[in-house]
Structure formats: C-alpha cells, structure tokens
PyMOL Python script that loads the backbone (N, CA, C, O; Angstrom):
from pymol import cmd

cmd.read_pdbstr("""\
ATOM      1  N   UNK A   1       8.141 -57.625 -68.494  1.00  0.00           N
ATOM      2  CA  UNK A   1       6.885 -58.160 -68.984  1.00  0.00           C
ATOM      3  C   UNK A   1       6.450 -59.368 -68.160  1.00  0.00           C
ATOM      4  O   UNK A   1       5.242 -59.467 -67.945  1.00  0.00           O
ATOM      5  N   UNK A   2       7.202 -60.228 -67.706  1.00  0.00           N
ATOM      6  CA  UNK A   2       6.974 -61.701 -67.593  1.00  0.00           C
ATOM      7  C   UNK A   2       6.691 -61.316 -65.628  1.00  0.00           C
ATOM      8  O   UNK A   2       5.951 -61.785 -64.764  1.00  0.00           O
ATOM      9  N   UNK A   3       7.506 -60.482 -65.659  1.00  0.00           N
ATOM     10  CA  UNK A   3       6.833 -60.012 -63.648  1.00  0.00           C
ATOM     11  C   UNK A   3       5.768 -59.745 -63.728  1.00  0.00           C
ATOM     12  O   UNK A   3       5.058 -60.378 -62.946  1.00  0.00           O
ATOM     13  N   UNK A   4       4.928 -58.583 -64.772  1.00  0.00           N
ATOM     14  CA  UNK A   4       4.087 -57.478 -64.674  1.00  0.00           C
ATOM     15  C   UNK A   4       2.936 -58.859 -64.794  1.00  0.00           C
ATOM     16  O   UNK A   4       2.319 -59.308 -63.828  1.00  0.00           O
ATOM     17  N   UNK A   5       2.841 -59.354 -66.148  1.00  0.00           N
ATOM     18  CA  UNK A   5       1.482 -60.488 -66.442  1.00  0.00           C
ATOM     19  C   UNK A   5       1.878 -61.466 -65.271  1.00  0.00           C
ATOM     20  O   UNK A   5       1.006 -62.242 -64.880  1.00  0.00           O
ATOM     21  N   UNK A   6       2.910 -61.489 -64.780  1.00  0.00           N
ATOM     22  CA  UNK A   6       2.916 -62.841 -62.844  1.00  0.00           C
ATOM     23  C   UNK A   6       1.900 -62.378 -62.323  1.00  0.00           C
ATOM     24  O   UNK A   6       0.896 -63.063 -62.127  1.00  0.00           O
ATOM     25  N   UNK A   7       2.022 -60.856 -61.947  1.00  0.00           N
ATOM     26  CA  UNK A   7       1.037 -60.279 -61.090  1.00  0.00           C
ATOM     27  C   UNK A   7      -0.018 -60.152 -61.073  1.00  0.00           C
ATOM     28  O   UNK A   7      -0.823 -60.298 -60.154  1.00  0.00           O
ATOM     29  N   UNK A   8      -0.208 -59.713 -62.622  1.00  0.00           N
ATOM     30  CA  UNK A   8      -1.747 -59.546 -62.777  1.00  0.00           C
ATOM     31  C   UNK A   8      -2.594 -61.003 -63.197  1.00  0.00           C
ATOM     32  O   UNK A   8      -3.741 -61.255 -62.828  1.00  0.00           O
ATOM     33  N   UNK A   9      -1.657 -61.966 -64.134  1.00  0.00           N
ATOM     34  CA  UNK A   9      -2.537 -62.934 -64.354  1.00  0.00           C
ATOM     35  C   UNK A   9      -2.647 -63.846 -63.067  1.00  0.00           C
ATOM     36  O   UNK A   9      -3.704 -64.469 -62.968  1.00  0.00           O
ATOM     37  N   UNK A  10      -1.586 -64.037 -61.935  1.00  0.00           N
ATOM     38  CA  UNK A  10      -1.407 -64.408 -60.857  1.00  0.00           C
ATOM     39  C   UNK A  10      -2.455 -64.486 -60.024  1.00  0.00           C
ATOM     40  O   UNK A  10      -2.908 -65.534 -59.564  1.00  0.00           O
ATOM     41  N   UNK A  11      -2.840 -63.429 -59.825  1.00  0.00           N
ATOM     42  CA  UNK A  11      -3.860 -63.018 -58.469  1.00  0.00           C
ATOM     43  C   UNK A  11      -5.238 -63.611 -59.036  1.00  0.00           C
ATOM     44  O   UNK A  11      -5.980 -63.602 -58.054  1.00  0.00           O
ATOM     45  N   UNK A  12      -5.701 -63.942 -59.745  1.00  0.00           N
ATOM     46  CA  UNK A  12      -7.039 -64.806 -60.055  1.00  0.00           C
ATOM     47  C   UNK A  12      -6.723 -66.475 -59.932  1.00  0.00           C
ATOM     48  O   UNK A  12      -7.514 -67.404 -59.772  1.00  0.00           O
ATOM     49  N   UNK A  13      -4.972 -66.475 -60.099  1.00  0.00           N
ATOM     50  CA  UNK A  13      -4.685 -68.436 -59.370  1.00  0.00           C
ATOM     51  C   UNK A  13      -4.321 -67.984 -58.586  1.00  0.00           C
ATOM     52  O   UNK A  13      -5.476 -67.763 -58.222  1.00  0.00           O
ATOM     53  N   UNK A  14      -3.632 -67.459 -57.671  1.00  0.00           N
ATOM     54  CA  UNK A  14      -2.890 -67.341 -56.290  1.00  0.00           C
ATOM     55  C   UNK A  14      -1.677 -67.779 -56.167  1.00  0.00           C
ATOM     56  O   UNK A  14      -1.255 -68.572 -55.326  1.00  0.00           O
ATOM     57  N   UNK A  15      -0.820 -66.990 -57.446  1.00  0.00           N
ATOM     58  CA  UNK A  15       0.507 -67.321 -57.860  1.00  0.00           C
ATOM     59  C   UNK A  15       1.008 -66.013 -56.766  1.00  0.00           C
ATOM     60  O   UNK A  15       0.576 -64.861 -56.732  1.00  0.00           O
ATOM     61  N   UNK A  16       2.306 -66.802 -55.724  1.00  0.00           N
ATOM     62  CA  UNK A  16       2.781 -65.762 -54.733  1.00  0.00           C
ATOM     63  C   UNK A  16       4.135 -66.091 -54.929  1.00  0.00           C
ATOM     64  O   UNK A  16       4.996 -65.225 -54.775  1.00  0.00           O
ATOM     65  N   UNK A  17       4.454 -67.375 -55.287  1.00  0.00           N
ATOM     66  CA  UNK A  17       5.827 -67.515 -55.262  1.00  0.00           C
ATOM     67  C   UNK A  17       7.192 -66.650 -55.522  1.00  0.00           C
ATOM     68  O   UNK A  17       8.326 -66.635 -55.045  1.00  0.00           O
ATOM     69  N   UNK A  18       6.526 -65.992 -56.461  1.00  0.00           N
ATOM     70  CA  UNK A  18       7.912 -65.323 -57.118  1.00  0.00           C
ATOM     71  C   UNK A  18       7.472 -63.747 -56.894  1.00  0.00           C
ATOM     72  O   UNK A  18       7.908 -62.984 -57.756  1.00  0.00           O
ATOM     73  N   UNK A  19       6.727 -63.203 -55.931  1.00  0.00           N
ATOM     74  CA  UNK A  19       6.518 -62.039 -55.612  1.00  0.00           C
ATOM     75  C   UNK A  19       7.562 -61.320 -54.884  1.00  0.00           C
ATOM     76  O   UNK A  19       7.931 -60.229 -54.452  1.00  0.00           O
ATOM     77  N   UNK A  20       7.749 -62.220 -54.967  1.00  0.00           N
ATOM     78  CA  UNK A  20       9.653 -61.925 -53.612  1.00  0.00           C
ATOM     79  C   UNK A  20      10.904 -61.759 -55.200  1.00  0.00           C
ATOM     80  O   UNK A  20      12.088 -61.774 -54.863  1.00  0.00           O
ATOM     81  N   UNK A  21      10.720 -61.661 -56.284  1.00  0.00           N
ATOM     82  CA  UNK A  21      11.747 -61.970 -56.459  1.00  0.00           C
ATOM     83  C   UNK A  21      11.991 -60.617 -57.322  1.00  0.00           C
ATOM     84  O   UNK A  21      11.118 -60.202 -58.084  1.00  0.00           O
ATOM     85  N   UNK A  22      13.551 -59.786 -57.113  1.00  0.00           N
ATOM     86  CA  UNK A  22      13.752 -58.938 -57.784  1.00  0.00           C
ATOM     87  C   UNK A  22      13.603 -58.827 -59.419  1.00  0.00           C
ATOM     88  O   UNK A  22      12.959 -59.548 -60.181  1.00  0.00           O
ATOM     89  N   UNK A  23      14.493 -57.573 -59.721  1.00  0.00           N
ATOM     90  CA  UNK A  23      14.086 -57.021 -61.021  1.00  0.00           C
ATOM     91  C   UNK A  23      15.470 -58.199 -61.899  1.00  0.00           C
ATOM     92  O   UNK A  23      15.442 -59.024 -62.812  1.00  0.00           O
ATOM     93  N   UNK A  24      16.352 -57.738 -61.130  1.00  0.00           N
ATOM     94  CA  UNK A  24      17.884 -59.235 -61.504  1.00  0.00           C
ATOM     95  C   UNK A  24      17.130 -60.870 -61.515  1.00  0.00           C
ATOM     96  O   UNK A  24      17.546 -61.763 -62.254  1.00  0.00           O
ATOM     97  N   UNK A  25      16.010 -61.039 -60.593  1.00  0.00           N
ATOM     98  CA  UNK A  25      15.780 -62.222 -60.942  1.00  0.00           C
ATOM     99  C   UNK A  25      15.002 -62.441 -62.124  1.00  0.00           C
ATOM    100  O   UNK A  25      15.193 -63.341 -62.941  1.00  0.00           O
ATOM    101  N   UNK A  26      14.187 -61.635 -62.160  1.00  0.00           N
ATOM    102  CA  UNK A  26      13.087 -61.815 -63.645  1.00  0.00           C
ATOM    103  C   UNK A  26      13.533 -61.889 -64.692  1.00  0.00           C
ATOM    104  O   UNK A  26      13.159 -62.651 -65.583  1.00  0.00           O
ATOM    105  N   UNK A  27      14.465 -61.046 -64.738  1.00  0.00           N
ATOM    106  CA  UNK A  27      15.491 -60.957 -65.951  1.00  0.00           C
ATOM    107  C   UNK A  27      16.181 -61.999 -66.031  1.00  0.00           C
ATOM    108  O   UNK A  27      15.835 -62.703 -66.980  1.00  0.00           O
ATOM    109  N   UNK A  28      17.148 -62.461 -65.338  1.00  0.00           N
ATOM    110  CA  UNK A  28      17.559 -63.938 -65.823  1.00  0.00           C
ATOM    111  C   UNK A  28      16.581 -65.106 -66.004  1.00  0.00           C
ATOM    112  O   UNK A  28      16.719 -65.886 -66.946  1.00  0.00           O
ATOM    113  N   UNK A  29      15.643 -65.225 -65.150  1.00  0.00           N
ATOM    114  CA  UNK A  29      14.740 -66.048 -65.695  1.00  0.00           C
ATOM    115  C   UNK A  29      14.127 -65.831 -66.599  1.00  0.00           C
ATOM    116  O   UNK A  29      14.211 -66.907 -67.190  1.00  0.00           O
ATOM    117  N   UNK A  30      13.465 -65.141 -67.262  1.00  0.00           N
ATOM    118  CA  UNK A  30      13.155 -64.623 -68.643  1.00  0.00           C
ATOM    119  C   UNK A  30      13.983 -64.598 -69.986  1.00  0.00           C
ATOM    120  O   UNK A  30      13.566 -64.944 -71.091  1.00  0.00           O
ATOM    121  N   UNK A  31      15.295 -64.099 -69.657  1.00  0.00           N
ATOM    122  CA  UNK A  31      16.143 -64.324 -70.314  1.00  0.00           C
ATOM    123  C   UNK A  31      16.831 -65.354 -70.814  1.00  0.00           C
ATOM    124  O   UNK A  31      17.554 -65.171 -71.793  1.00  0.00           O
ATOM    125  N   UNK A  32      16.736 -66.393 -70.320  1.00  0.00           N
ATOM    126  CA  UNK A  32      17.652 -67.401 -69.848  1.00  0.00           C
ATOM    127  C   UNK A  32      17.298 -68.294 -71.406  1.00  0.00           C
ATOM    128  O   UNK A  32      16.090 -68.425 -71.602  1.00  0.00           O
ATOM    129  N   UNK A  33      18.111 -68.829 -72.370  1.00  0.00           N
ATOM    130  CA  UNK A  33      18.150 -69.728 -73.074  1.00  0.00           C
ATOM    131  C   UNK A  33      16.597 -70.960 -73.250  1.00  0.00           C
ATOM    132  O   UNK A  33      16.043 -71.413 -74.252  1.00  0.00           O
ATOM    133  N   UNK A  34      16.375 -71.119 -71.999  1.00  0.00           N
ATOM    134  CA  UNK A  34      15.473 -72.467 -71.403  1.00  0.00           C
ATOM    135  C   UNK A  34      14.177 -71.977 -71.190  1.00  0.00           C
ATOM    136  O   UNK A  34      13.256 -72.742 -70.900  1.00  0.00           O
ATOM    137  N   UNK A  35      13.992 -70.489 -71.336  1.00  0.00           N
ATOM    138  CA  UNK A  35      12.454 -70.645 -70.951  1.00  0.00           C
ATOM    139  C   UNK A  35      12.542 -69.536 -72.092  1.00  0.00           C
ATOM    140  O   UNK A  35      13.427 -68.768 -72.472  1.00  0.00           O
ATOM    141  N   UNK A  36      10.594 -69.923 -72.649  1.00  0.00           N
ATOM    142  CA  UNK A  36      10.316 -68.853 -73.240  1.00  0.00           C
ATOM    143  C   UNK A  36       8.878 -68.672 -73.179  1.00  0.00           C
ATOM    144  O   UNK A  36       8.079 -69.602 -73.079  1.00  0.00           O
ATOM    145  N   UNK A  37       8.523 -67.225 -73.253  1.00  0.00           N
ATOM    146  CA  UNK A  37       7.257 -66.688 -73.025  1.00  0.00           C
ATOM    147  C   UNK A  37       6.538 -66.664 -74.250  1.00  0.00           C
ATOM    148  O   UNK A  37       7.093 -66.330 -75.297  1.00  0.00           O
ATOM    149  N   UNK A  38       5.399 -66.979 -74.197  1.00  0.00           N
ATOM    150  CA  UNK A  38       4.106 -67.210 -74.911  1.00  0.00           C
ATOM    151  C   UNK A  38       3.242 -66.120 -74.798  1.00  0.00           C
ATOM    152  O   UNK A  38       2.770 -66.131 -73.662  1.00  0.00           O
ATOM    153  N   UNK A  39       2.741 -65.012 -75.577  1.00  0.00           N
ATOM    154  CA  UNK A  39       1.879 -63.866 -75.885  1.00  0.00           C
ATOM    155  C   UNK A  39       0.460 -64.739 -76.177  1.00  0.00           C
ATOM    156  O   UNK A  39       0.381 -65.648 -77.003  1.00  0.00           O
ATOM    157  N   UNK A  40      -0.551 -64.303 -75.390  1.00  0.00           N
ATOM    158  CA  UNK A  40      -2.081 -64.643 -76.234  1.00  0.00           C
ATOM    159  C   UNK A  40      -2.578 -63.447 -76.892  1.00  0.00           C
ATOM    160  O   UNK A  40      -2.734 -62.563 -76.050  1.00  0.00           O
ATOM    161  N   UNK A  41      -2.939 -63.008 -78.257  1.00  0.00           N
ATOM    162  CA  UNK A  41      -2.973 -61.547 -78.457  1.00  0.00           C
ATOM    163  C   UNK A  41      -4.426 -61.743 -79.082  1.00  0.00           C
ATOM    164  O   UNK A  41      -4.770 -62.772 -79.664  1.00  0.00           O
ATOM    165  N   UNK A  42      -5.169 -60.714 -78.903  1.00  0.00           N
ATOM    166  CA  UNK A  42      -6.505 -60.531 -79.712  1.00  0.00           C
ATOM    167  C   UNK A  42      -6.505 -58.670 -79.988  1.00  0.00           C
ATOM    168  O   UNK A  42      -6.661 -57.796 -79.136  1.00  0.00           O
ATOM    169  N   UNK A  43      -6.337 -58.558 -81.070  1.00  0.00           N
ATOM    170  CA  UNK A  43      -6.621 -57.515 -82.068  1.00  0.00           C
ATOM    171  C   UNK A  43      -5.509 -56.794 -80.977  1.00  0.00           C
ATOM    172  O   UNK A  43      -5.965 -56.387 -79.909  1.00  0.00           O
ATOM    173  N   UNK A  44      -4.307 -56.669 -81.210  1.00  0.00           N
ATOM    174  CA  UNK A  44      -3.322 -56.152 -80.746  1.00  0.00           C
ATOM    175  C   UNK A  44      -3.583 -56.319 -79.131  1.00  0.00           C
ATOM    176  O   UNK A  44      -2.779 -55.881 -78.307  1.00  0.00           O
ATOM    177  N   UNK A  45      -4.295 -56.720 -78.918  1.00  0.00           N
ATOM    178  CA  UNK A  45      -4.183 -56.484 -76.997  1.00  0.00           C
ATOM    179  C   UNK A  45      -3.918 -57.982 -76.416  1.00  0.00           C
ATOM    180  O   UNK A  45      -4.437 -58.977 -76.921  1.00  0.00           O
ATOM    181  N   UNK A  46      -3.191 -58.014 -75.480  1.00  0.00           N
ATOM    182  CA  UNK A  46      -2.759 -58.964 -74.708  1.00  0.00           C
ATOM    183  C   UNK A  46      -3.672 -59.812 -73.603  1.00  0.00           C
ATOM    184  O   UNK A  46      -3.872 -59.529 -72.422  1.00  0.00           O
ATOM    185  N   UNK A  47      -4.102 -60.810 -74.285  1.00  0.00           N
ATOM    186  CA  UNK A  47      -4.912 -61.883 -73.144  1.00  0.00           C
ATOM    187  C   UNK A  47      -4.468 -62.685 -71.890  1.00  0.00           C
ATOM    188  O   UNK A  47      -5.048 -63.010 -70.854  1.00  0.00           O
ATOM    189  N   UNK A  48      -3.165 -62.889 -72.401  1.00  0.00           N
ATOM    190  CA  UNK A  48      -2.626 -63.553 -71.229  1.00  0.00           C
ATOM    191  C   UNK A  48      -1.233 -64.530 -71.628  1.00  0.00           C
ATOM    192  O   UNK A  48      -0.810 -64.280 -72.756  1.00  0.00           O
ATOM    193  N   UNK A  49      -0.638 -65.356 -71.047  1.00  0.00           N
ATOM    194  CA  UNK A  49       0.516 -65.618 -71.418  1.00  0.00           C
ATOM    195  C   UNK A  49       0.516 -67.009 -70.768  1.00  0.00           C
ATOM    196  O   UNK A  49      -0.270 -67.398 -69.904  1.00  0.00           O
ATOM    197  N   UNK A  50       1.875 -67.932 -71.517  1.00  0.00           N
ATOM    198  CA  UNK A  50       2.419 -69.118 -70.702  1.00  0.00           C
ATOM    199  C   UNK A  50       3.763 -69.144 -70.828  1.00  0.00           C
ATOM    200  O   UNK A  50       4.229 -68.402 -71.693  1.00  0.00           O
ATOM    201  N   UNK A  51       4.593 -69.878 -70.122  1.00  0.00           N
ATOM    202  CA  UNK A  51       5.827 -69.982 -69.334  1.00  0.00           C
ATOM    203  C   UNK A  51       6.060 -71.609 -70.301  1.00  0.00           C
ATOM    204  O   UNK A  51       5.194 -72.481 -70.361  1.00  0.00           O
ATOM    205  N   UNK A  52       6.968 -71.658 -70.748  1.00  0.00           N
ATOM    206  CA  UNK A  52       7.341 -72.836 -71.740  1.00  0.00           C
ATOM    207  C   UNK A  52       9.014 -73.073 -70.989  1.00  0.00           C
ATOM    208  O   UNK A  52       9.747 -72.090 -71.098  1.00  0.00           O
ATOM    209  N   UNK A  53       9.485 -74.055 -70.409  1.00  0.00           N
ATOM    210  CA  UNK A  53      10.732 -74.415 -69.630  1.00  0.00           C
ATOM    211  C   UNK A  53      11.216 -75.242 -70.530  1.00  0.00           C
ATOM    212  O   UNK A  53      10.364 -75.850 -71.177  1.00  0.00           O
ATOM    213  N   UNK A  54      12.382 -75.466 -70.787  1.00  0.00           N
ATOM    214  CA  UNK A  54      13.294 -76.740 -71.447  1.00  0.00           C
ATOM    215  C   UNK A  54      13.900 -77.528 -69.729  1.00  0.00           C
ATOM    216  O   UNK A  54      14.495 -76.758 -68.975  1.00  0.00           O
ATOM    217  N   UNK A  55      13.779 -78.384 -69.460  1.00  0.00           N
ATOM    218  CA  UNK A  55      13.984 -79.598 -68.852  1.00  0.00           C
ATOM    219  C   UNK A  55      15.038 -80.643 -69.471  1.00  0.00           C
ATOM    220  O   UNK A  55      14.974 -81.188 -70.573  1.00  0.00           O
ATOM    221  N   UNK A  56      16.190 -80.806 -68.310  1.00  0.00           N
ATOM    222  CA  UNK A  56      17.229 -81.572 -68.755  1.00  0.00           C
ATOM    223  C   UNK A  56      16.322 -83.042 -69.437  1.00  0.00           C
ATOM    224  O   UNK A  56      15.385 -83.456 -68.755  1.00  0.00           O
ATOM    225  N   UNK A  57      16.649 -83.767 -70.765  1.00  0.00           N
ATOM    226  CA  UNK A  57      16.417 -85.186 -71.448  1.00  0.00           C
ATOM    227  C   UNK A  57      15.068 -84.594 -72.180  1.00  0.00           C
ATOM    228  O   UNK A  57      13.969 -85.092 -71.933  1.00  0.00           O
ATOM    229  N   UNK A  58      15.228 -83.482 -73.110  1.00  0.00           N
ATOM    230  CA  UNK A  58      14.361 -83.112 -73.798  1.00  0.00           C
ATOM    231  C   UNK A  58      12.890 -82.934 -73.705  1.00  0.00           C
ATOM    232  O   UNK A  58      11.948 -83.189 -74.455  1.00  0.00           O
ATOM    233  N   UNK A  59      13.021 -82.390 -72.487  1.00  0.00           N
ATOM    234  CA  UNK A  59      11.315 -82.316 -71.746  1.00  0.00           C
ATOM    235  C   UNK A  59      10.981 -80.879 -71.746  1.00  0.00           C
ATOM    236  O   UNK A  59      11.724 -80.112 -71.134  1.00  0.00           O
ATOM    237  N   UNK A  60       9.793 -80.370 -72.457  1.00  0.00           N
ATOM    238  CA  UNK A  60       9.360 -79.179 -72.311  1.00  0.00           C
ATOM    239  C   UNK A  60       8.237 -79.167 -71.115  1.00  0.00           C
ATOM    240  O   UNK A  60       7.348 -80.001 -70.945  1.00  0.00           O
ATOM    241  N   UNK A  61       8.482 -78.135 -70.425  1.00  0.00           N
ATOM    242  CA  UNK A  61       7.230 -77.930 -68.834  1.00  0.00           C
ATOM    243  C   UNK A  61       6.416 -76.903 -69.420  1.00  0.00           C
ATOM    244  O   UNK A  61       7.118 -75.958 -69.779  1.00  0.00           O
ATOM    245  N   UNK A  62       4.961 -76.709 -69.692  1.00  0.00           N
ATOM    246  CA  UNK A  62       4.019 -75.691 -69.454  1.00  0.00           C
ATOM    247  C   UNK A  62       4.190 -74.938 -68.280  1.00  0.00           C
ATOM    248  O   UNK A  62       3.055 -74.768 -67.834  1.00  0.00           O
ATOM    249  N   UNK A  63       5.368 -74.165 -67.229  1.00  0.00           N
ATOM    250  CA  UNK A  63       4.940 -73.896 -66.128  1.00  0.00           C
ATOM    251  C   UNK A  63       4.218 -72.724 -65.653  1.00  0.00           C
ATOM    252  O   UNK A  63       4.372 -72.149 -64.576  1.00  0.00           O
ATOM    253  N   UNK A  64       3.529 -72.487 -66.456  1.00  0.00           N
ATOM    254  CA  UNK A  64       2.864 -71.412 -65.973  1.00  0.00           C
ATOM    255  C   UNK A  64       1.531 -70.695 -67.490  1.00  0.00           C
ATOM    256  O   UNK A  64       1.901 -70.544 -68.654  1.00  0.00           O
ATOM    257  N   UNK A  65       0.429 -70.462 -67.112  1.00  0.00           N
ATOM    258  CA  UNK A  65      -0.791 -70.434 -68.530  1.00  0.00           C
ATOM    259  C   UNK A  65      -1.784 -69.850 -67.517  1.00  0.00           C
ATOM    260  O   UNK A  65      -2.245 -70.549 -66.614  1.00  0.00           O
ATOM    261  N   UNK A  66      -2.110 -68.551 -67.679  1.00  0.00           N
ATOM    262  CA  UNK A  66      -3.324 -67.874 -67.736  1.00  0.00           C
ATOM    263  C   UNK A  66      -3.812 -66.534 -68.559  1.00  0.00           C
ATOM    264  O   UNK A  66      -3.208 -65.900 -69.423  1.00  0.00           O
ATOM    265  N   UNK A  67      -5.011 -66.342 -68.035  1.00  0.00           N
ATOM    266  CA  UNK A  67      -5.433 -65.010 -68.702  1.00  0.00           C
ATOM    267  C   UNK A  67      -5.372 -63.988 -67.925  1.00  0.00           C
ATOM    268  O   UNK A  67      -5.085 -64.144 -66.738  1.00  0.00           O
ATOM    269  N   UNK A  68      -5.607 -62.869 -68.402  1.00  0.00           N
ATOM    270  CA  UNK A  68      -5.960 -61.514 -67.763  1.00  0.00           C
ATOM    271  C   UNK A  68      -7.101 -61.577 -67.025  1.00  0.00           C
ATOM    272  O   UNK A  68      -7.971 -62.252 -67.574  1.00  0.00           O
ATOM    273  N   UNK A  69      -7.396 -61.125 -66.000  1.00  0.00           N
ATOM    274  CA  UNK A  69      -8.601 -61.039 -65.256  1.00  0.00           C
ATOM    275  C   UNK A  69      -9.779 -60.293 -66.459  1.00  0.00           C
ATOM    276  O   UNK A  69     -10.653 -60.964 -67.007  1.00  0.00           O
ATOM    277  N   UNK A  70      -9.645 -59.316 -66.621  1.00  0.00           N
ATOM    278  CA  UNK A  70     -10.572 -58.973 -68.289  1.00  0.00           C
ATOM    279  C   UNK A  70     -11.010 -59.680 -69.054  1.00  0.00           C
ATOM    280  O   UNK A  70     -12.191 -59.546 -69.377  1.00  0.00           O
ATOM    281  N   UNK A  71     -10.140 -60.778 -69.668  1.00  0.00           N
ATOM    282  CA  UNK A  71     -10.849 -61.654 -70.422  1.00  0.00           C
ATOM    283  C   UNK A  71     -11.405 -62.783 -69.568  1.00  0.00           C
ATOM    284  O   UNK A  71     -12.023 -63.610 -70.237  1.00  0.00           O
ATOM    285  N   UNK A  72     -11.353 -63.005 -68.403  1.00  0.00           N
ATOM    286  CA  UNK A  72     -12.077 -64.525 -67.939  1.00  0.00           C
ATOM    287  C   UNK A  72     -13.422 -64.072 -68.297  1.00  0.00           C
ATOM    288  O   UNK A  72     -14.046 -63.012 -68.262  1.00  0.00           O
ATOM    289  N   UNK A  73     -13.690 -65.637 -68.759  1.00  0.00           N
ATOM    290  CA  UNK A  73     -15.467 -65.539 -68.544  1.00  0.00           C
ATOM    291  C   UNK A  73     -15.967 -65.156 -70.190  1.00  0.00           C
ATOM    292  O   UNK A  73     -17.008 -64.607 -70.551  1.00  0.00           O
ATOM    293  N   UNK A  74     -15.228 -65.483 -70.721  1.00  0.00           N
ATOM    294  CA  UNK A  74     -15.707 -64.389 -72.298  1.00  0.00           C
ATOM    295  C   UNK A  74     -16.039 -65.693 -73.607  1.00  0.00           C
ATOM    296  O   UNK A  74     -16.693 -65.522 -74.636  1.00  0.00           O
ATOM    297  N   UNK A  75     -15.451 -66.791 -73.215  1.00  0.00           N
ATOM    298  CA  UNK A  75     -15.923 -68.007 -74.000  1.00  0.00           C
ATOM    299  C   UNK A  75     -14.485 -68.010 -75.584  1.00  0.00           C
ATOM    300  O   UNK A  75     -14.542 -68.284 -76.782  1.00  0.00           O
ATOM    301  N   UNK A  76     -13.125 -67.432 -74.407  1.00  0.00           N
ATOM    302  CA  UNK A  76     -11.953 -67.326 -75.594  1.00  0.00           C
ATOM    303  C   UNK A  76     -11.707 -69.010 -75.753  1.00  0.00           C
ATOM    304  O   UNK A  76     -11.105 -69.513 -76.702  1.00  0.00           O
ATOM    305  N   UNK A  77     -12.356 -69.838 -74.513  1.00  0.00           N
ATOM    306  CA  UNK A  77     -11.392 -70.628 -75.317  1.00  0.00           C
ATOM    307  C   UNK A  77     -12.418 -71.967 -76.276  1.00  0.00           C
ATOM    308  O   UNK A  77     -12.011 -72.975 -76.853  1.00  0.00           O
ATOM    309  N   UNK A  78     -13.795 -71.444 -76.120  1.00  0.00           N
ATOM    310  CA  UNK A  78     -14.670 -72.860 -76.852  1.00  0.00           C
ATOM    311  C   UNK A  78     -14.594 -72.712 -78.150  1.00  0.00           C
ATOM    312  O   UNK A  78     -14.351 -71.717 -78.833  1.00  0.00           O
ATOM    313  N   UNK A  79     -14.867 -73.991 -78.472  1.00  0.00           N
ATOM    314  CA  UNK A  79     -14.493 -74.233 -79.819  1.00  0.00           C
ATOM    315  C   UNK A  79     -15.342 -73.831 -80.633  1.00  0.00           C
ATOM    316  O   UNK A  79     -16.534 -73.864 -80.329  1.00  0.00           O
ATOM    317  N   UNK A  80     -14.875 -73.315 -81.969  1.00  0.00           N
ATOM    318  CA  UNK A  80     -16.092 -72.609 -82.877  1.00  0.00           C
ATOM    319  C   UNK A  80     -16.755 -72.961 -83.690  1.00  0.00           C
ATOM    320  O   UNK A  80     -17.583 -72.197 -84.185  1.00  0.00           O
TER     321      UNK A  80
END
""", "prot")
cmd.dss("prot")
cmd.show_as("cartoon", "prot")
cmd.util.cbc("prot")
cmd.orient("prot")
C-alpha cells in the first residue's frame, strides 16, 4: 500500500527518493513499530495518505501528506 500511494501521490510533488527501493524495503519500513500510515477516506475511496515517524526524545515527524492526483483541486480541504 504505502509503495503504491508513494507513486501515485508522489508524482504531483516529485517524490523519487524511494523509487529505488524494493518490495523487502517497503515492508520494513511500513512495518516497522515507528511509523504509521494515515488513510484519507471519502465514501469508501481513498484520497490520499500521510507518513507519521516516531523520532528518538518523543518527537513525531509528518514525513510525508498528499492526495491522489483525482482529488486535487476539489476544495477537500476548505473549511465549511
């Protein structure tokens, strides 16, 4: 999951970094205790996602928050 939305939510920021990285790497990074993935869902379908890191001295990192190329532009995020 967390490769597939890299790619696709990726290519509208110009996320390349981790395009290199196998199916063993995603998985431990995904897996891993310290990070966890964030679902944006509207009526069962998937908007887009963020990357939540635990950081040694109790620091959480946002590293990573976008949408699907589909939803840009649609006014998901103004206030109502």
């Amino acid at each position: 999951m967390n490769a597939a939305l890299y790619r696709e939510v990726g290519d509208t920021y110009r996320w390349h970094n981790r395009r290199v990285w196998t199916e063993e790497e995603w998985a431990a990074y995904a897996l891993s205790p310290d990070t966890r993935t964030l679902l944006g869902m509207l009526d069962g379908e998937t908007l887009g996602y963020a990357e939540l890191v635990r950081l040694p001295e109790k620091v959480v990192e946002l590293r990573l928050f976008g949408l699907r190329p589909v939803f840009l532009g649609r006014g998901l995020g103004a206030p109502s």
